[in-house]
C-alpha positions as CSV (number, residue, x, y, z in Angstrom):
1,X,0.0,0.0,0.0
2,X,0.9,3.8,-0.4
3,X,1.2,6.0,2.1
4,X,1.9,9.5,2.3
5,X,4.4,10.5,4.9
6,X,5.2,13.6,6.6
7,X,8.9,14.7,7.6
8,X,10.0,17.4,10.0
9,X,13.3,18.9,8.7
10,X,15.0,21.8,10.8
11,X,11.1,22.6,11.9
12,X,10.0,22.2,7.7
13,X,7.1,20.1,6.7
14,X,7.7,17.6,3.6
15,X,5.7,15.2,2.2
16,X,6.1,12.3,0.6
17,X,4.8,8.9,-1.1
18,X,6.1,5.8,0.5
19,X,5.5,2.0,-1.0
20,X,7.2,-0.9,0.8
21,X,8.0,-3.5,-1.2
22,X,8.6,-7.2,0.0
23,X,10.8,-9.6,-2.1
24,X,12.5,-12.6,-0.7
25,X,11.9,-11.9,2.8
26,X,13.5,-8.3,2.6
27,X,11.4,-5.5,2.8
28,X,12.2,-2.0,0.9
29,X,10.9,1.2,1.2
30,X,10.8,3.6,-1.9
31,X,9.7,7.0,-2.2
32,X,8.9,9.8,-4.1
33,X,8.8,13.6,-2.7
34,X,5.4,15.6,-3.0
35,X,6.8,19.2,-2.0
36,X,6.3,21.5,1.5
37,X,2.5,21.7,1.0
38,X,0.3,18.2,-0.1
39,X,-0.6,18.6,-3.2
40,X,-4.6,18.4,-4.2
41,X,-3.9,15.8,-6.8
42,X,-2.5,13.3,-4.3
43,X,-4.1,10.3,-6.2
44,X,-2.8,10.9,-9.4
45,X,0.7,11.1,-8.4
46,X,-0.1,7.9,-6.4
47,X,-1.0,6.3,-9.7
48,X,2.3,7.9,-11.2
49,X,4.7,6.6,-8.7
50,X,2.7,2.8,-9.1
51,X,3.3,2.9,-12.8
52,X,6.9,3.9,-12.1
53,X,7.6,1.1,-9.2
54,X,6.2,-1.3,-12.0
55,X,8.6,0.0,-14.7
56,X,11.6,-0.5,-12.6
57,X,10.3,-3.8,-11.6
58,X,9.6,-5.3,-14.9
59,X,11.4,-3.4,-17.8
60,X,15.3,-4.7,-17.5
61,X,13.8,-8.0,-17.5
62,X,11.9,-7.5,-20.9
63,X,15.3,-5.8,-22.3
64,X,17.2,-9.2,-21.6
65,X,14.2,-11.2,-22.7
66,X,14.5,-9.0,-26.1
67,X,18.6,-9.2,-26.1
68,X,18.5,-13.2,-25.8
69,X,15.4,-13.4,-28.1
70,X,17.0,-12.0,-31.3
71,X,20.5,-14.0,-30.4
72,X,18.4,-17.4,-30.5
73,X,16.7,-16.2,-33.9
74,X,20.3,-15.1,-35.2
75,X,21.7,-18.6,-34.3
76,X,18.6,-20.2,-35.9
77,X,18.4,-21.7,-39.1
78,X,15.4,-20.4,-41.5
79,X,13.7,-23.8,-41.4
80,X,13.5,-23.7,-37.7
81,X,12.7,-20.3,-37.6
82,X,9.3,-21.2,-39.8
83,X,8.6,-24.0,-37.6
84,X,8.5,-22.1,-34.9
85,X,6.5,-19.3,-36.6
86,X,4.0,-21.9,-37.5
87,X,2.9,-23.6,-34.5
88,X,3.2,-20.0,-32.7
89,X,0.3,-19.7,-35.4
90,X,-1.4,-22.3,-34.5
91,X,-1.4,-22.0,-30.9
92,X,-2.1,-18.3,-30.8
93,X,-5.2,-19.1,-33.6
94,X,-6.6,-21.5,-31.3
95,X,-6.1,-19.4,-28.4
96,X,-7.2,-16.3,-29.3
97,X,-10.5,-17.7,-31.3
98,X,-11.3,-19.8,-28.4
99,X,-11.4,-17.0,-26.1
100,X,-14.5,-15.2,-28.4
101,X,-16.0,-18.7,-28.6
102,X,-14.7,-20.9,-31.3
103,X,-15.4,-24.4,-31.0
104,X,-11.9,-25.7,-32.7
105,X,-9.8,-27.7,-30.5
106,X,-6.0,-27.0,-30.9
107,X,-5.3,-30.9,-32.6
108,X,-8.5,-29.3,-35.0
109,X,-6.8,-25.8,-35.4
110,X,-3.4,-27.6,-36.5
111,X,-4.8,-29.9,-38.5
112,X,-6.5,-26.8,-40.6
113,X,-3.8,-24.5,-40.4
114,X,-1.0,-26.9,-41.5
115,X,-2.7,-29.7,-43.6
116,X,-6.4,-28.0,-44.2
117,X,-8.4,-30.7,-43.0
118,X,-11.8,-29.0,-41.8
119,X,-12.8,-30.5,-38.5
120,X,-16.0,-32.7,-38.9
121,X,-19.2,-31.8,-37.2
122,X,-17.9,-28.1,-36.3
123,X,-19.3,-24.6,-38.0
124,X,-17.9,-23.5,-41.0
125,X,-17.2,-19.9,-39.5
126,X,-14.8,-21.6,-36.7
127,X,-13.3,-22.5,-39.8
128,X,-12.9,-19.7,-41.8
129,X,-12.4,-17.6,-39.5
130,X,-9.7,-19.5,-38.1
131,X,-8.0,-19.7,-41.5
132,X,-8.7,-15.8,-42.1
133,X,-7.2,-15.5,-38.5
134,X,-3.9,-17.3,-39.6
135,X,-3.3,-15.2,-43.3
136,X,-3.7,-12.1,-41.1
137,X,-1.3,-12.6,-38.7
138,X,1.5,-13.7,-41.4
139,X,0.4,-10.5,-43.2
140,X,1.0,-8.0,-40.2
141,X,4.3,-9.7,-39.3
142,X,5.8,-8.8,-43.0
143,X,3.9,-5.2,-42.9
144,X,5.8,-2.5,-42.8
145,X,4.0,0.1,-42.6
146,X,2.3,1.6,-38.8
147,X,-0.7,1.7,-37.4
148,X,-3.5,3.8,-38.4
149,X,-7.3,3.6,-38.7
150,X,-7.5,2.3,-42.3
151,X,-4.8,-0.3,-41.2
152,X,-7.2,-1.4,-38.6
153,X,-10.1,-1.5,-40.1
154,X,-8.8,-3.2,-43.4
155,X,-7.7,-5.8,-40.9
156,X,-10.6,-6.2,-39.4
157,X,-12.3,-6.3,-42.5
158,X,-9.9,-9.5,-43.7
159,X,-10.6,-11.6,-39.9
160,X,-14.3,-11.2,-41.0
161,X,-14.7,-10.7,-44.5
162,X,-15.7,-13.9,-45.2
163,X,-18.1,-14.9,-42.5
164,X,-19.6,-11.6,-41.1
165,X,-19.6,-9.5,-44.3
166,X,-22.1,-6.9,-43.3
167,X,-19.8,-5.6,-40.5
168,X,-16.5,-6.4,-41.4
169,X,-14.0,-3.4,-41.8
170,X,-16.9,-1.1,-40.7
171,X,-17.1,1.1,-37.4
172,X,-20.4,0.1,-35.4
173,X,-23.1,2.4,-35.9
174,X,-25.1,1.1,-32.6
175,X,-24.0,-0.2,-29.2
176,X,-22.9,-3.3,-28.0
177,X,-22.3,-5.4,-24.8
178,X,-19.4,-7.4,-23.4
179,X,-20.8,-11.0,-22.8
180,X,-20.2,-11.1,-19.4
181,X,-18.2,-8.2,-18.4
182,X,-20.4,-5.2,-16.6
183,X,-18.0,-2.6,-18.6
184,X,-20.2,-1.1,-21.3
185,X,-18.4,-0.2,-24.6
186,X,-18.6,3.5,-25.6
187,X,-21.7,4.4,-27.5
188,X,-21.0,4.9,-31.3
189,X,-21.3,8.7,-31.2
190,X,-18.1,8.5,-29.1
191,X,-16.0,6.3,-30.9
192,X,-14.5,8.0,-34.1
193,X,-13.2,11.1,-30.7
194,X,-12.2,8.1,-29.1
195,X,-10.2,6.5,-32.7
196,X,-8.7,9.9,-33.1
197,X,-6.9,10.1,-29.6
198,X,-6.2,6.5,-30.3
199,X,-3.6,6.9,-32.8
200,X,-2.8,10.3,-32.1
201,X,-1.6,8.9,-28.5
202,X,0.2,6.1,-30.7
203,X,1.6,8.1,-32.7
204,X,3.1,10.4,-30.1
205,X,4.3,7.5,-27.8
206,X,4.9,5.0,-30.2
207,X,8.8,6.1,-29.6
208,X,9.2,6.9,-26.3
209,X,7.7,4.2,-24.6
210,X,9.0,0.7,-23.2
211,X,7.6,-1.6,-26.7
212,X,5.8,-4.1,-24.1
213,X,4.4,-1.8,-21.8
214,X,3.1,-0.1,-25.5
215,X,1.9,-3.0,-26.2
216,X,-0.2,-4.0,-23.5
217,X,-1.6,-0.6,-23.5
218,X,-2.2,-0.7,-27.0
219,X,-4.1,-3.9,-26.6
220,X,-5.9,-2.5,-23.5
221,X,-6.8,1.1,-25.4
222,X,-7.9,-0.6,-28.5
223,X,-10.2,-3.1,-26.6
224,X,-12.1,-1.0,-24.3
225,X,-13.1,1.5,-27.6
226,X,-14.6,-1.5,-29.0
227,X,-15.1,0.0,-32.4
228,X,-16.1,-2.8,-34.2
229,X,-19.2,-4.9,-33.9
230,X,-17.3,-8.1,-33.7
231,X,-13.2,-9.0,-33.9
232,X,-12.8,-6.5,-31.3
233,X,-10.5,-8.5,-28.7
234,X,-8.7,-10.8,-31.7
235,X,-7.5,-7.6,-33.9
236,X,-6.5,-6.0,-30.7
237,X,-4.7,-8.8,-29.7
238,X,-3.2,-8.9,-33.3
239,X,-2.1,-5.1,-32.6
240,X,-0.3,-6.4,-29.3
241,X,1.9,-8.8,-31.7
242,X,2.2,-5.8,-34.2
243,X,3.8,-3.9,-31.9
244,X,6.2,-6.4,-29.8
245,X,7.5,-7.7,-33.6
246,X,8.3,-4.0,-34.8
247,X,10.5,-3.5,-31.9
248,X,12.2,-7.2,-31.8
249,X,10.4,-8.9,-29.4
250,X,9.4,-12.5,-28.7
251,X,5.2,-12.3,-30.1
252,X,2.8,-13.7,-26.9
253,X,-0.4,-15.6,-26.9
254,X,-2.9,-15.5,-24.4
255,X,-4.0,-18.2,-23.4
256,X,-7.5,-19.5,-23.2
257,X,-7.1,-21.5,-20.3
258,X,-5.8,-18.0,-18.8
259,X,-8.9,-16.2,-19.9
260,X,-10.7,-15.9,-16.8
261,X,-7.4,-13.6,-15.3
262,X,-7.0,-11.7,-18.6
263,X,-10.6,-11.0,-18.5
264,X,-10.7,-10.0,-14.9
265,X,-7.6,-7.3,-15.5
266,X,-9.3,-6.2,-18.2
267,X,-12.8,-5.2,-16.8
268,X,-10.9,-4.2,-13.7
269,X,-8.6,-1.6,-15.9
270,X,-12.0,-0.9,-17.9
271,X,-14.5,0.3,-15.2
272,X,-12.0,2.1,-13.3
273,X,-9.9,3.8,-15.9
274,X,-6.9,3.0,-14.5
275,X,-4.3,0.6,-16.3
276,X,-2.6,-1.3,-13.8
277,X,-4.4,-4.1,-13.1
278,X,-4.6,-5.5,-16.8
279,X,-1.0,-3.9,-17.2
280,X,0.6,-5.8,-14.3
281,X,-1.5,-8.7,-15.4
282,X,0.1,-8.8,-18.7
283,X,3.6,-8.2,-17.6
284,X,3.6,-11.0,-15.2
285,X,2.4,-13.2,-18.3
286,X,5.1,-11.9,-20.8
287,X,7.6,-12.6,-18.4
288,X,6.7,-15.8,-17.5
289,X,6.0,-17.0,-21.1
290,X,9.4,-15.8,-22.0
291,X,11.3,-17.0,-18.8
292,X,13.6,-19.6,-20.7
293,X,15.4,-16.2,-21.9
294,X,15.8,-14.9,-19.0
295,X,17.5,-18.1,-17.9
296,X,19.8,-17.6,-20.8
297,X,21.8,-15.2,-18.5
298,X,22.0,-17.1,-16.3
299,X,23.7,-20.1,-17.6
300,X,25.5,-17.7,-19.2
């Protein structure tokens, strides 16, 4: 928890933030100084010095994770390399269409994917959208161009082109709920605003900021607009993998298995406004899916 402390220096006031931090049975304080007087917008700085505890926590980790990441590629031949690109495919096909409701299994997801055998007995819109899902995510890791509205929506309008056709590629024009989340999306008068501070937030961060904590917030932004009548978490999931391959880092899937977590963090970030929760949430998993190069120091 954060506190605010107050010092008495040579008979001066100052205040401060103090966080303890626990980590193998040692305990930590860090700080962050407010000024003489407490300032009125105590909880945003509280937020501030959070986000800034979490950088330093997570982000030479990711750095390592990226350093070892593009040494294994280099040392790779190109065979393995497109092994490895295709069952990442897979998995992340199966994953991420599971999690809107697909009824594939993973053994019926491969078997499309990499010998296209449709699964028996299944809807043809698992299928094809699954297949659509797979095109589009070889397609954004060889584009070279950035993000921007028409990018989106022209991907949006490949994922669903085939099986949804009256809505695919177009902003929604009414509103929508998130089957059983209690965020509401924005109505659709608000969503072209909410588009335009989008990118223009993109674009001036795209830089400057850590490429998995853009990301993550990239993923979370995109999400909670909810621009689109349907596709809404899968191309904002395929933005996530955009972003993390433009800057040379290892792609993630999320898992379906994990969904109830990702979804939790997500709502949690949605109805509050505040990004933490889905942003710690997702660090946690990047790391952990990525530990083996971290271990590479290690034995190193």
């Amino acid at each position: 928890m954060v506190r605010v402390a107050k010092r008495l220096v040579k008979g001066n006031t100052y205040y401060y933030l103090e966080h303890t931090i626990r980590s193998r049975g040692k305990r930590t304080t860090k700080s962050k100084y407010l000024g003489s007087r407490l300032p009125k917008n105590v909880d945003t700085l509280t937020r501030e010095f959070l986000s800034e505890l979490d950088k330093a926590k997570w982000f030479d980790d990711f750095e390592r994770i990226r350093r070892n990441y593009d040494a294994e590629l280099r040392s790779m031949p190109e065979s393995a390399r497109e092994k490895a690109a295709s069952q990442f495919s897979v998995r992340f096909t199966y994953n991420t269409q599971r999690i809107e409701g697909s009824t594939l299994t993973l053994r019926e997801t491969a078997e499309l994917l990499e010998h296209q055998t449709s699964p028996s007995g299944k809807p043809m819109e698992d299928a094809k959208e699954a297949e659509a899902h797979s095109r589009l995510l070889r397609e954004i890791l060889e584009f070279k161009k950035e993000l921007s509205q028409v990018v989106v929506q022209e991907w949006n309008w490949k994922l669903l082109r085939e099986t949804k056709p009256d809505v695919a590629g177009i902003i929604r024009r009414h509103g929508v709920e998130i089957s059983g989340s209690s965020f509401v999306p924005p109505p659709p008068v608000e969503l072209q605003p909410q588009l335009d501070d989008f990118f223009r937030w993109y674009r001036r961060t795209r830089s400057r900021t850590n490429p998995v904590e853009l990301a993550g917030l990239v993923h979370l932004k995109f999400v909670t607009i909810h621009p689109f009548a349907d596709g809404n978490g899968r191309i904002s999931r395929l933005m996530m993998n955009f972003v993390l391959h433009r800057h040379g880092f290892p792609l993630t899937d999320i898992e379906y298995r994990r969904r109830a977590a990702y979804c939790r963090s997500l709502e949690r970030s949605q109805l509050t406004g505040d990004g933490r929760p889905f942003m710690n949430w997702f660090y946690r998993r990047y790391r952990h899916e990525n530990s083996r190069f971290l271990e590479a120091d290690a034995k190193g």
